[in-house]
N, C-alpha and C positions, 0 to 999 in steps of 0.2 A: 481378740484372737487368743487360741489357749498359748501357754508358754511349755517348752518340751526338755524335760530337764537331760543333762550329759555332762559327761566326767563320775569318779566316784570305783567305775568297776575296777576288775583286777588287771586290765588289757593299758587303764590310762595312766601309764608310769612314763616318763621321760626316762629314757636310757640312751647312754651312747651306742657306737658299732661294736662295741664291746660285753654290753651288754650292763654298765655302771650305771646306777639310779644318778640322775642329774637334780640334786633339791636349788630349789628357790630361781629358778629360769624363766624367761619369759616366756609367755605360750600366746601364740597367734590360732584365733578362731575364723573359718573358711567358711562360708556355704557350698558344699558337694558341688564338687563338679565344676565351678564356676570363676574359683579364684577370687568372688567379692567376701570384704572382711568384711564380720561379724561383731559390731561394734556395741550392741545394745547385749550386755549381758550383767545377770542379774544372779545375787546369791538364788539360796535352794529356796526361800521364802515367794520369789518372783516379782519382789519390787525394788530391794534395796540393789543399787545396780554399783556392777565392779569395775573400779576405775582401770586396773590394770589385774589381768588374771596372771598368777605365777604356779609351778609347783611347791608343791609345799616342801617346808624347809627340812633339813637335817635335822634338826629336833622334831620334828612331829615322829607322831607314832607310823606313819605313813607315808616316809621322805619320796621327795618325787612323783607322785602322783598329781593329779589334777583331779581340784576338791570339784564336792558338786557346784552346779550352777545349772542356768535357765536362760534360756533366750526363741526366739520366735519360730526358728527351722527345726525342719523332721530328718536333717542330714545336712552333718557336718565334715570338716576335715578340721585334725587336729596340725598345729605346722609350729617348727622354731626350725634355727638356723643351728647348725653343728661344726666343729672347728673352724672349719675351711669356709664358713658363712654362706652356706650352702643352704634352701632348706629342705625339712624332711617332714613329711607328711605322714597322716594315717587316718582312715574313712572311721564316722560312729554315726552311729543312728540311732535318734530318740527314744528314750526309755519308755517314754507316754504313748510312740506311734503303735503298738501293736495295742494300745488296748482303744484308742483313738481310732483302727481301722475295724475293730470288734463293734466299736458303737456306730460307725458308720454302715457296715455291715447292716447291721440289722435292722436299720433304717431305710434301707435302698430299696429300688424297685426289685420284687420280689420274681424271680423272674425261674420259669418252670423251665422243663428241661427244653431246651432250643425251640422255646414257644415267647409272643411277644404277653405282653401282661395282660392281664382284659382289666385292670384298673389304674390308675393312676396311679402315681408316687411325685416324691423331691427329692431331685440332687443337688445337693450343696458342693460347690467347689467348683474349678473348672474342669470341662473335659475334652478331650483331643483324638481325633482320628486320623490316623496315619495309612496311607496308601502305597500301592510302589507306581503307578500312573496318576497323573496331573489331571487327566480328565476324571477319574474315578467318581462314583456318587459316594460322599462321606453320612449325606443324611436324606432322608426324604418321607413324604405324608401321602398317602390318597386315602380315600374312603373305602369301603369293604369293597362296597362293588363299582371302584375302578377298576379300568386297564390300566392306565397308567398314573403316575405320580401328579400331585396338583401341586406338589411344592417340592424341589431336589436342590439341594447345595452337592458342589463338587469341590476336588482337593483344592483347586485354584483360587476357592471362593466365589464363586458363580453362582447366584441365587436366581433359578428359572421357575417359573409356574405357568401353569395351564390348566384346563379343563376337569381332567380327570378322564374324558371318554378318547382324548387325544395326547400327541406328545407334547409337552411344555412349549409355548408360543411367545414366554415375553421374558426378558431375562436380564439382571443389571449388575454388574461386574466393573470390575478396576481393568481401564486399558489402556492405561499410563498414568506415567508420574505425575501425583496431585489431580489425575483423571475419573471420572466416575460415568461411564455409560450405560444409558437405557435400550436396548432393543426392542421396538416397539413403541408406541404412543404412550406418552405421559397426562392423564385424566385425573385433575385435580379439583375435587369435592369440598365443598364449605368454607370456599377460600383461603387459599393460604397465601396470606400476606400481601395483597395485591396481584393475585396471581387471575388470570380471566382466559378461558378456554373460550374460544365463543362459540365449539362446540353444547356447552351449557347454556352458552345465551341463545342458545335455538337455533346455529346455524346448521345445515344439514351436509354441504358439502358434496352434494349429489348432481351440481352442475346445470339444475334445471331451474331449482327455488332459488327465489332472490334471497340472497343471504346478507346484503348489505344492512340490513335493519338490524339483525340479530349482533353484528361484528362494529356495526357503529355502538348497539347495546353495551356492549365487550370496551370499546374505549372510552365510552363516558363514564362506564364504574370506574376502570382506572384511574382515568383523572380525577373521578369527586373521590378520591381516596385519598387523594393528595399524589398521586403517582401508581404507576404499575403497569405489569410486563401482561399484555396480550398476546396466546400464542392461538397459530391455526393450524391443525394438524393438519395430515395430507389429506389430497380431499382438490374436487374441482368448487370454487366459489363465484357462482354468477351473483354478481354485482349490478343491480339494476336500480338501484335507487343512490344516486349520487348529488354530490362528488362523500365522498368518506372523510370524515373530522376527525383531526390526531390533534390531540390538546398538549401539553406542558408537560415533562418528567413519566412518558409513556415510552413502553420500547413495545413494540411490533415484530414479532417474530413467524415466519411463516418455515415451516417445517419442510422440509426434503419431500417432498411431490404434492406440495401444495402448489396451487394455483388460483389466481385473480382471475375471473374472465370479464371482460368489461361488458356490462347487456343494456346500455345506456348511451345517447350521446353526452359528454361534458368532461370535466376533469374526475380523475380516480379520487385520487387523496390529495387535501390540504390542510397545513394546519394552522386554522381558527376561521369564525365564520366569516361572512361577507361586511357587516355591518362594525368588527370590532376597530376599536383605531388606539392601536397598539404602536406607537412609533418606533422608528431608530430599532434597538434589538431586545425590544420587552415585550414582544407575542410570544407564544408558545416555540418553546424550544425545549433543552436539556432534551431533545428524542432521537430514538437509535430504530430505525425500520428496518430489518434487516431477511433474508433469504426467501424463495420459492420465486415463482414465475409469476408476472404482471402483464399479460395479455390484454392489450388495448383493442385486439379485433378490430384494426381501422376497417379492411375490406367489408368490413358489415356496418360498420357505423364511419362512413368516409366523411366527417369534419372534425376542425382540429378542435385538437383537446390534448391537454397534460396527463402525462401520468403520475409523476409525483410535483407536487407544485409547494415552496416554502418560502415562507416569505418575513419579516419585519422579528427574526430568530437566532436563536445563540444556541451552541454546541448541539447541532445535528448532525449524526450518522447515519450515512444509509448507504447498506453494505454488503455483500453475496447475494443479488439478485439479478435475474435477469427480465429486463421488458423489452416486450415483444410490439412488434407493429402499433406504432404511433401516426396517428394522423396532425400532421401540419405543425402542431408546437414542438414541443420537448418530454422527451422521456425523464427529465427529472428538469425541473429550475430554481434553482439558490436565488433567489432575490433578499437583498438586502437582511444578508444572512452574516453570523460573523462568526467563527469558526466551526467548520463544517469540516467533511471529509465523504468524498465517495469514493466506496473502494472494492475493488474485486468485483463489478459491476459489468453486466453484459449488456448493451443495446444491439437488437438483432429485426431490423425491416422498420420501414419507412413508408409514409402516400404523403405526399403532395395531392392534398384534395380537390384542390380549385387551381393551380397551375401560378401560385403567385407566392409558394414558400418555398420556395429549390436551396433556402439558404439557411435552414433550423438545423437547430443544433443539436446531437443527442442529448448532452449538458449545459445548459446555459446557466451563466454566471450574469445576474442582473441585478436593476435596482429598481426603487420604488421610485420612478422618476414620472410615471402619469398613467392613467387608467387604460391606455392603449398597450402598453407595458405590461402591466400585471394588473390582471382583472379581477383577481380573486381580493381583494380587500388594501385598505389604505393602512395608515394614512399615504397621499405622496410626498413628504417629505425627502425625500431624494437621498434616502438612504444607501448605503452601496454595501458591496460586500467585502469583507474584508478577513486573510486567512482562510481561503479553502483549500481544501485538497482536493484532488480527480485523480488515483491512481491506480492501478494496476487492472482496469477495465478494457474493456473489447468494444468497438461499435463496428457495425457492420449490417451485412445483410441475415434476412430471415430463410426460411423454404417457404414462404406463406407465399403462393399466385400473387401476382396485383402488385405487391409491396417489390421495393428497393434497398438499395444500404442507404444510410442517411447521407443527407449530404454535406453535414461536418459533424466529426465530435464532441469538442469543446469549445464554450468561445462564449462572446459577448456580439451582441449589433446595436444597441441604446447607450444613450447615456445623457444627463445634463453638464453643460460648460461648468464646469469646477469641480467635479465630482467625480476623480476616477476610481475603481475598485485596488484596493493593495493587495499584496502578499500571496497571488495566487499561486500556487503548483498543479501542473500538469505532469506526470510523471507514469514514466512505465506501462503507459498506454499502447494497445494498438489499436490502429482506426485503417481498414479497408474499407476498399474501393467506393467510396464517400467523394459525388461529383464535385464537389468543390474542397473545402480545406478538410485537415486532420485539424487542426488546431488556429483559431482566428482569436487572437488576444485584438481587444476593442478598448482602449483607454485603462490598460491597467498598469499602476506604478508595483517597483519594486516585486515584480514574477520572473516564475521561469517555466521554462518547458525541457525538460531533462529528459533522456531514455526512453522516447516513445519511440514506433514504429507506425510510419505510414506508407501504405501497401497501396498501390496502385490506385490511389486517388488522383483527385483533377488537381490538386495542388497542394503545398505541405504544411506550412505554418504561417501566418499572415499577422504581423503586427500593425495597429492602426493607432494612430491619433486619431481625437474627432477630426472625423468628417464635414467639413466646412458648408459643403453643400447639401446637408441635413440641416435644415428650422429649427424643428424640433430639438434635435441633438446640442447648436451652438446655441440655445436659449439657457438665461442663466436660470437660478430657481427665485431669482425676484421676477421673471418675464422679458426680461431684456434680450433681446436679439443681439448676441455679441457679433455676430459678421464671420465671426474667425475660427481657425480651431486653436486647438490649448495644448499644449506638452506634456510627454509625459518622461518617464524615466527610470533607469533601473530594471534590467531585463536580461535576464540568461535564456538562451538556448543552446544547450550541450548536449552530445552524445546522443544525438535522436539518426535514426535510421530512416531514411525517407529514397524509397524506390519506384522504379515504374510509372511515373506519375505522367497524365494522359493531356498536361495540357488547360487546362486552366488560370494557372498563373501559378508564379514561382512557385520552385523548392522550399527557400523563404524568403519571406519580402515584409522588412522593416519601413513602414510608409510613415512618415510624416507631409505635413505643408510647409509654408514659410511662415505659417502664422501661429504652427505647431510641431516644434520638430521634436524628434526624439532624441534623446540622449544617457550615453553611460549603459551599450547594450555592449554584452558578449555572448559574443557566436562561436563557440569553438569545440573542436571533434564530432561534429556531427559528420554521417555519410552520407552522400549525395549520390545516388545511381540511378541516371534513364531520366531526364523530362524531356516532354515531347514538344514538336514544333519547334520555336522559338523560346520557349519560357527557360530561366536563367536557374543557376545554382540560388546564389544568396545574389540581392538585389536593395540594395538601402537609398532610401530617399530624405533627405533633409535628416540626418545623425549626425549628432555630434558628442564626441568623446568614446567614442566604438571600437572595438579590437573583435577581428574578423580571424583567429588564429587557428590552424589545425585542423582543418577541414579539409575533406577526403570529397574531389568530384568527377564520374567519369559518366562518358557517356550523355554531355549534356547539350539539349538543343540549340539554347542560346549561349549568352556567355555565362562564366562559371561564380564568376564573380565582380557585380559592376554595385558602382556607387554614382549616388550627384547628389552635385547642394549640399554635401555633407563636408564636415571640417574636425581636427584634432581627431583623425581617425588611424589603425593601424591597423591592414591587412598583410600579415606576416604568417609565415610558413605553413602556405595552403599547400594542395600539392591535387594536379586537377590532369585528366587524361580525355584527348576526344571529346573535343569541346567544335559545336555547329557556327559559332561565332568567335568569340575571341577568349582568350584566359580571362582577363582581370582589364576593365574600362573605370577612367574615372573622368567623371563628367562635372566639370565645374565645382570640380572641391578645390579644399584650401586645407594647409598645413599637416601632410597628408604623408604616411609613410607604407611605401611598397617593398616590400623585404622578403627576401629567403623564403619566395614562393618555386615551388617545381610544378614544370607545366610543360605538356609534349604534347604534342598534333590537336592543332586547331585551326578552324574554317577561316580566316580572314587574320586577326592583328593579336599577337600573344600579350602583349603589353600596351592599350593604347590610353591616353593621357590627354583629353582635351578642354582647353579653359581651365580657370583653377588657378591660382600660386601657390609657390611656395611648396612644393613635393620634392618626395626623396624616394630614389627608386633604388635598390639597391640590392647585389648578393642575387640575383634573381637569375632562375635557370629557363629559359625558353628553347625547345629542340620541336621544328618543324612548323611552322606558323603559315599562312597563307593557302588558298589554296590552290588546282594545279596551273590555272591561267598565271600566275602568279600574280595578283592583285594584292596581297597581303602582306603588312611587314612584322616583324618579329619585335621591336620595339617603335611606336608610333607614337610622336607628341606633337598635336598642330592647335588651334583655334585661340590664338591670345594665348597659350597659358604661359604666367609669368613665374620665376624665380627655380626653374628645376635642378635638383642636385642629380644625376647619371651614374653611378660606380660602382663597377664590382659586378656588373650585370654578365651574362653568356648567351648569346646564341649559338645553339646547333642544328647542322643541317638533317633533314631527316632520309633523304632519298628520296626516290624514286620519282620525283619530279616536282613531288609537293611542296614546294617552297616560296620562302617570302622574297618580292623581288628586293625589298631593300632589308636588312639584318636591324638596324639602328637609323630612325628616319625622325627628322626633323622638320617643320613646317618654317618659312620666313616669317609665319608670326610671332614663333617661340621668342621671350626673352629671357636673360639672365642665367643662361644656363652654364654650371659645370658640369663637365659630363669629361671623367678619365677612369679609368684601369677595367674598362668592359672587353669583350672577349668576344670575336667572329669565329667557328671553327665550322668547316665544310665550303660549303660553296652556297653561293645567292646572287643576285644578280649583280647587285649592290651591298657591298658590305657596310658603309657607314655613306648617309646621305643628310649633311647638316645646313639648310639654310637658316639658322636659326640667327637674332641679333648678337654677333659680336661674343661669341662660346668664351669660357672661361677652358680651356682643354689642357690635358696633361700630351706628353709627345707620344706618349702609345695610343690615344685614343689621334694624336691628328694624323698618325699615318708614319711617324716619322722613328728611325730607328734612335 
């Protein structure tokens, strides 16, 4: 770069406000306009460089000036600081630039009067167009005989091209921060980088040509690359040669109005083939499928079949899509997958082909436990899944004739004895009107189901142990017939929204056996509104170590909150309204505490307690219990149950007739009971009715002042 020399004329003298030469001062060098200092300066030669530039001294012939020198800008400021350390400035411009802009000059495109050139030229240096609108065209090309522009930049930096005989059609611009978008389809020639259009591999996208040959073409170059991203632009793709093979380190991208159409019966996509035996989580995995539409067309091809199906795999995503009407299986299945994630995911329609699948899932979460299980390839090792995710998707119904909403979301129905899936999340789901569950967790330790919404389904969330009375299931993987089922543990469900629900079985219902019970689950903040018939809020079967807290129930058929066979449990500060049977039942637990629940109008018994030792009922608010024959009491304890503590409980009356005939009732079975400082307010038939063994009582609760 040239160097521009400054200093020397008669202008560059240090003087004060006075107008006194200033010799031997220090002098600060500025780039114009900028404030950055100019550190690289250099005598009048242009290499020996000056460590500190001053004016010159009182002895020179020239005191106070500032000698020549050199440095790399075409405009400086001259700057020091004056009594008050204040500084003081003054603008110079390069002795070199005018002769500097003479040789540029003549070098330039030579350009006629307000005509463009008819030849070529070169400009050296940068150049800049300034507009007073953002949209403005700053640059642009067409050919003699266009209309319009085939290439135009604007001030925003908007680079659009087209045709030439129309207006620009495709255009790519900055539309946020670290953002870069395309308008229009991206057509990538001679490979870049593992990059596969399978437009190029022959697919047409015209909705009639099987395009499966072309698109499996498209992932096997990927994979023999060692990896890479297949996209399908928009475009309808009939799929007629199945199922589709996604190998190892491939991502799958289907573009904003693309679409799968399935023109085959069998599965869509699977990844690896049928004979590989890839155990545990060493098939093909590291893959990301991710957006357009997956159209199974069950009504035209009514047996089942998968749509996405993965199996014996490590870190798959698949993600912003939605699939359309499935026949009999599942719209996606994790089998024996280990960290996964579906997310932002639609399922939309449903056939039950043959009348014997009312219970598939839109996700199923499975394992490699036998070839009835998962057909698409072994080994069965009895892999599970471990670490997925299901969030932020929809299942539901379609518009398609024929088809239904599915009829559960997520879930498991398989498994072998020792082998449960870990670490699942279920989260931020919604799952409508799906005849059976939103959410059916089957043998999984250490999950949760957090923040869903289930909308007028037949039931809400269903935890299972194995199933005892499945073979299959209680068989270990040496073939041993255990008889029994197996435990599991470790389970949240929080903050899920569950409404409307038609009657299939609980809101949720934690099921264990005696030969597998569950334990270490929390249930708490979920809202509960509307199940129908008889089906209960929360309903636990054989749990132990469980806290049932914060849970919000109105409006419910059965009771709102019942337990049995469960022990070291704690249902604490529910708070439940308009309940068709009773508030809170516990049936043959042990070491059990009933606490700081709110509960008003229910069909029959607000608090009833039977079999069981060892319970603690307490702080508890009941207002209107029974109903209006008055057959119901507002605190009920009868059938053996041994060892009950009673205190600090309330009943109140609700009016109008519906009341419990007895407030506080005890059976002549009960043993060991204290029961003081409970509270009868209104009226009932009976305020306190104790035949119980030999009460332990304070003198408010015996009656006496």
């Amino acid at each position: 770069m040239a160097l521009y020399t400054f200093g020397g004329s008669p202008a560059a003298v240090l003087t004060d406000d006075q107008g006194n030469v200033v010799p031997d001062y220090p002098v600060i060098i500025r780039v114009a306009d900028t404030g950055q200092q100019v550190t690289a300066l250099y005598e009048d030669d242009g290499i020996t460089p000056i460590g500190e530039l001053r004016s010159n001294p009182a002895s020179d012939p020239q005191p106070g000036a500032i000698r020549p020198f050199k440095c790399a800008q075409k405009a400086i400021q001259y700057e020091y600081l004056d009594a008050g350390s204040n500084p003081v400035r003054w603008y110079e411009a390069g002795r070199e630039l005018a002769t500097e802009a003479n040789e540029t000059a003549a070098t330039a495109l030579s350009l006629a009067e307000g005509a463009l050139p008819t030849a070529g030229g070169i400009m050296t240096g940068p150049a800049q167009w300034q507009t007073t609108a953002s949209g403005d065209t700053t640059a642009s090309a067409r050919a003699t005989t266009d209309a319009y522009d085939r290439w135009r930049r604007d001030a925003e930096g908007r680079h659009s091209w087209g045709p030439g005989n129309a207006t620009p059609d495709v255009s790519l611009y900055r539309s946020g921060p670290g953002e870069l978008t395309i308008d229009g389809a991206l057509v990538v020639s001679g490979g870049l980088g593992g990059f596969h259009n399978v437009r190029e591999a022959g697919a047409t996208g015209d909705g009639v040509t099987d395009d499966a040959p072309a698109i499996q073409d498209a992932l096997m170059a990927a994979y023999n690359e060692g990896g890479g991203w297949v996209m399908v632009p928009a475009g309808d793709y009939l799929l007629a040669t199945l199922p589709l093979r996604i190998r190892g380190n491939t991502r799958l991208t289907l573009a904003p109005g693309a679409r799968f159409l399935r023109g085959a019966s069998g599965t869509l996509l699977i990844n690896g083939d049928a004979d590989q035996l890839l155990g545990g989580y060493t098939g093909h995995g590291h893959i990301l499928i991710e957006g357009g539409t997956w159209d199974m067309r069950a009504v035209d091809f009514p047996s089942s079949a998968m749509c996405i199906s993965i199996g014996h795999a490590r870190n798959v995503t698949i993600r912003d899509l939605e699939i359309r009407d499935v026949a009999g299986y599942h719209g996606v299945e994790l089998n024996s997958t280990q960290h996964a994630l579906v997310d932002n995911c639609a399922f939309r329609g449903y056939l039950d082909p043959d009348g014997t699948r009312d219970f598939s899932e839109a996700v199923q979460i499975d394992g490699a436990f036998r070839a009835s299980v998962f057909g698409g390839f072994g080994p069965y090792d009895h892999t599970v899944c471990q670490d997925v995710t299901v969030r932020g998707c929809y299942v539901g119904a379609s518009d398609t004739p024929g088809t239904v909403a599915w009829p559960a979301g997520v879930g498991s129905h398989s498994t072998t004895a020792g082998h449960p899936h870990k670490r699942i999340t279920v989260e931020g789901n919604t799952v409508e009107g799906s005849a059976q569950y939103g959410v059916k967790p089957y043998c999984w330790d250490d999950s949760s189901v957090i923040g869903n919404r289930i909308i007028g389904c037949g039931a809400g969330i269903w935890l299972r142990t194995l199933d005892s009375s499945k073979t299959a299931d209680r068989t270990d993987e040496t073939g041993v017939d255990t008889g029994a089922s197996a435990p599991n543990s470790g389970f949240v469900i929080a903050r899920n929204v569950i409404r409307n629900l038609t009657g299939f079985d609980d809101a949720i219902r934690a099921e264990g056996e005696a030969t597998g019970h569950w334990s270490d689950l929390s249930i708490h903040g979920n809202v509960i509104v509307s199940t129908a018939g008889t089906r209960h809020g929360v309903r636990l079967y054989y749990a132990d170590h469980s806290v049932v807290e914060g849970n919000t129930f109105h409006s419910i058929g059965g009771t709102a909150l019942s337990t049995a066979n469960c022990t070291f449990g704690s249902l604490v500060g529910n708070r439940a309204y308009d309940c068709g049977a009773s508030f809170v039942t516990c049936d043959t637990d042990t070491d059990m505490l009933v606490a700081d629940n709110h509960l008003a109008l229910c069909q029959t018994h607000g608090v009833w307690l039977f079999g069981g030792a060892r319970l603690k009922v307490a702080d508890n608010y009941v207002k209107g219990a029974g109903r209006a024959d008055g057959t119901g009491n507002g605190y009920r304890i009868t059938s053996n149950l041994a060892r009950l503590t009673l205190t600090g409980n309330t009943y109140q009356a609700w009016g109008s007739g519906t009341e419990a005939t007895t407030a506080i009732y005890l059976s002549s079975t009960v043993t060991g009971v204290r029961r003081f400082g409970n509270d009868v307010l209104g009226q009932a038939a009976t305020p306190i009715s104790d035949s119980s063994v030999s009460p332990n009582l304070s003198p408010y609760d015996a009656g006496t002042p």
